[in-house]
C-alpha positions as CSV (number, residue, x, y, z in Angstrom):
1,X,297.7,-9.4,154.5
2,X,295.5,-12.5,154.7
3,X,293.5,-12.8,157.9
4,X,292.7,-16.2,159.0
5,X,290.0,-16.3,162.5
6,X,290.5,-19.8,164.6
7,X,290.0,-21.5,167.5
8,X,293.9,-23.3,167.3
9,X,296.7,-20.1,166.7
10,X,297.7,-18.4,168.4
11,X,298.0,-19.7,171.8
12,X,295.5,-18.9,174.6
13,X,296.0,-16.1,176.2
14,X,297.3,-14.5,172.9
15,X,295.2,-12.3,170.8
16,X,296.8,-12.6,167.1
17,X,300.0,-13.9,165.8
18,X,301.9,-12.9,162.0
19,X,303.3,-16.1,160.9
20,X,305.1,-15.2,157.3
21,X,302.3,-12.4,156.5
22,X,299.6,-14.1,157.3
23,X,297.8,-13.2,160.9
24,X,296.2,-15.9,162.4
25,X,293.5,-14.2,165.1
26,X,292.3,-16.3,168.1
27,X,288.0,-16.9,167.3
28,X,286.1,-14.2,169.3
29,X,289.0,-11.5,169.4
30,X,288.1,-7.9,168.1
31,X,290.9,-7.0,165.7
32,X,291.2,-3.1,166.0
33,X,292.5,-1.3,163.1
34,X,295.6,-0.4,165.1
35,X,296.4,-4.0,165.8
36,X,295.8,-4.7,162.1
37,X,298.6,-1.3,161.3
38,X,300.8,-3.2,164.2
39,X,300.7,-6.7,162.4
40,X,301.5,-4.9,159.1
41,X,304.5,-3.3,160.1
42,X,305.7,-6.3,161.1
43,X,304.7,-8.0,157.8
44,X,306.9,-5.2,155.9
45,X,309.8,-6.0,158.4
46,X,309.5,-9.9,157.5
47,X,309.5,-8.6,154.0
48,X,312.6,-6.4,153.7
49,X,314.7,-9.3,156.0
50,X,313.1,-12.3,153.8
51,X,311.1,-13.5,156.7
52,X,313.5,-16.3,158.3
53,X,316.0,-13.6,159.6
54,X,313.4,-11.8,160.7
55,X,312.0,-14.7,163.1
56,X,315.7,-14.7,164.3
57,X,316.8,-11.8,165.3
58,X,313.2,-11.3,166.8
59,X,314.4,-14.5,168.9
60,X,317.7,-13.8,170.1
61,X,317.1,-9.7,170.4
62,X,314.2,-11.2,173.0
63,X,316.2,-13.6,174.8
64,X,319.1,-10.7,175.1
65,X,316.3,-8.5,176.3
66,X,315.1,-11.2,178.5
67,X,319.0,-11.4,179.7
68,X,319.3,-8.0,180.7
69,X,315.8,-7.1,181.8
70,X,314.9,-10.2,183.5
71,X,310.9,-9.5,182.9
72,X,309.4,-11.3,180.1
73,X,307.0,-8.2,179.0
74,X,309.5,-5.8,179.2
75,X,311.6,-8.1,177.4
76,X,309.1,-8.0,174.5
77,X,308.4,-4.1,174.3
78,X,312.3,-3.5,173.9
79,X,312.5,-5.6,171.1
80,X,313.3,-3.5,167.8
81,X,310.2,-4.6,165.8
82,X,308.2,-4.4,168.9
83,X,309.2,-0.4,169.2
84,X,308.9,0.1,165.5
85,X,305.3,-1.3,165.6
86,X,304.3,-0.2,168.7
87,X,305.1,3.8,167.7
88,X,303.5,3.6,164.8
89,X,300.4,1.3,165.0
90,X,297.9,4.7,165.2
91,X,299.2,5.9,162.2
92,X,297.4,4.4,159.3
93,X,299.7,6.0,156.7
94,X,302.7,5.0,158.0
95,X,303.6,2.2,155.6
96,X,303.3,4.7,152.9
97,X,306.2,6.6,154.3
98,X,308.4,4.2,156.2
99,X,312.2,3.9,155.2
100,X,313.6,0.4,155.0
101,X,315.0,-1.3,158.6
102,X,313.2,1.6,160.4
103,X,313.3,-0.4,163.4
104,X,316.9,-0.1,163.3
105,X,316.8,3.7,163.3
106,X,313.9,3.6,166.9
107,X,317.2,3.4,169.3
C-alpha cells in the first residue's frame, strides 16, 4: 500500500484516509503500525468488492447506521468494515489468514 504524507487529504481533524489503496496521511500525523494493519484491511476489502462497491455500501451502511443510531461516531464504529478493521488492527498477521467478506461474518 502506497503511503503518500500531505498537508491537503484528508480533512483536518482527520488523521489518514484509504482512497483506492492508497492512504493519504495528514503531514505531522504518527502512523502507528496498527493504523497501517487498519488501513490494510480495508484495502483488501476495496479489493475483494472492486473498490466502487466498496465506497458504497460503506456509504449507505453509514447513513443507515446514522438512521438508527442517531450519533455520527457510533454511526461509524457499527459500520461492517469499521468492525472488521477495528478487531483486527493489533494483529499483524491477520491478512495472512483472513477469509474473503470477513466483515460480513463480524455480526
Amino acid at each position: 500500500m502506497r503511503v503518500i504524507y500531505n498537508k491537503v487529504i484528508p480533512f483536518k481533524g482527520f488523521k489518514c484516509v484509504n482512497l483506492f489503496g492508497v492512504l493519504f496521511v495528514r503531514e505531522g500525523c504518527t502512523m502507528r503500525t496498527e493504523d497501517y494493519n487498519h488501513e490494510a484491511i480495508h484495502t483488501a476489502q476495496m479489493r475483494e468488492l472492486l473498490y466502487v462497491p466498496f465506497y458504497l455500501l460503506y456509504v449507505l451502511e453509514w447513513l443507515w447506521h446514522l438512521a438508527r443510531l442517531r450519533d455520527m461516531k457510533a454511526a461509524y464504529r457499527a459500520i461492517s468494515f469499521e468492525r472488521e478493521a477495528y478487531a483486527h488492527q493489533y494483529d499483524a498477521d491477520y491478512l495472512k489468514t483472513r477469509k474473503k467478506f470477513n466483515q460480513y461474518k463480524m455480526q
